[in-house]
Every structure is written in C-alpha cells, then in structure tokens.
C-alpha positions in Angstrom: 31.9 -94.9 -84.9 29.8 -91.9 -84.6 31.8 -88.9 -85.7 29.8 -86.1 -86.3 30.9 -82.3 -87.7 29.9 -81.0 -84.6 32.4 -83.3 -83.0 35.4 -82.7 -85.8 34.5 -79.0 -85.0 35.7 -79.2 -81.9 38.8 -80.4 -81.7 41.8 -78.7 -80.3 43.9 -77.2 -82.9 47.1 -79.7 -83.3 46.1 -82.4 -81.6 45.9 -85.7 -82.8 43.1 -87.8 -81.4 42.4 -91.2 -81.9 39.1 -92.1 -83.2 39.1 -96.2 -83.8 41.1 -99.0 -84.0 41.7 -100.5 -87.4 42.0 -103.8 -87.5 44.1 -105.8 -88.0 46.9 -102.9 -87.0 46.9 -99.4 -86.6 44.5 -96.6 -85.8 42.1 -94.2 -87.2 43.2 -90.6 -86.1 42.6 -86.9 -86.8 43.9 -83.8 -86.5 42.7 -80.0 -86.7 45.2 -78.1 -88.5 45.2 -74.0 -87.9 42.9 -73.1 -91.7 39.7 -75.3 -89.9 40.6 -78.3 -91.9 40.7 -81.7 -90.6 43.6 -83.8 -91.8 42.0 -87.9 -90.9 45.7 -89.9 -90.2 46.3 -93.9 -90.2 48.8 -94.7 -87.7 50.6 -97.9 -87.2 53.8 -99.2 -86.2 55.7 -101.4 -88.0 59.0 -102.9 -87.4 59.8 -101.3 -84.2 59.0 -97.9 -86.2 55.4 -95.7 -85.5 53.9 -94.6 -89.1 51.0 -91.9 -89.5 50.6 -91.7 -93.0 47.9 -88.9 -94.0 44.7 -90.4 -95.8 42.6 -88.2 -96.3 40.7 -84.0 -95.2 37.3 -82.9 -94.1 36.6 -79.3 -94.2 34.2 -78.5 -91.5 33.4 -75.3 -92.8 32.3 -76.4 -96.5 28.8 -76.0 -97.6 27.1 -79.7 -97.1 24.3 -79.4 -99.9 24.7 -81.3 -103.0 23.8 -80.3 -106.7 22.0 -83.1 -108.9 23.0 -82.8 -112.1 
C-alpha cells in the first residue's frame, strides 16, 4: 500500500474510499471529514450486517518534524 499525505490530502470531503483489503475479512478505508482530518475506518460484514468501526485519524495538516528528547 503506498498511501502518501499528498494522496490523503486529496480526498473528497465525505467520501469513504477503500484503500486495502484486510485479510482474512474486511477492508481498510478512509474518510476526510470537513476540519482536514482523516478518520482511517475498518469495515466488515458480519452476520448478514456491514460494520465500519473507526480505528484510528491522521491530520494532514500537522507539523511532520519530530523532537528527540
């Protein structure tokens, strides 16, 4: 998977968009919400029923250099 900023950056406000298939069910999807944060979703359906459960953010604005302490 080669997911980039640039690439999260560029989404369309809203839209989920599948990025990879996680095996052995489900998928690895992401969504840009309306503050420029990016909301990363697994979805999978279970039982008849479709799950996207939220897992984790990625701010694509935020400062990428990192302090050594």
């Amino acid at each position: 998977m080669a997911t980039t900023t640039k690439a999260l950056s560029s989404i369309e406000l809203g839209k989920f968009i599948t990025l990879e298939k996680v095996h052995p069910s489900g998928t690895l999807q992401v969504r840009k919400q309306a503050n420029g944060l990016v909301t990363f979703f697994w979805r999978c359906t279970m039982q008849g029923r479709d799950f996207r459960e939220p897992i984790g953010v990625y701010d694509v604005g935020a400062d990428r250099k990192l302090s050594h302490f």
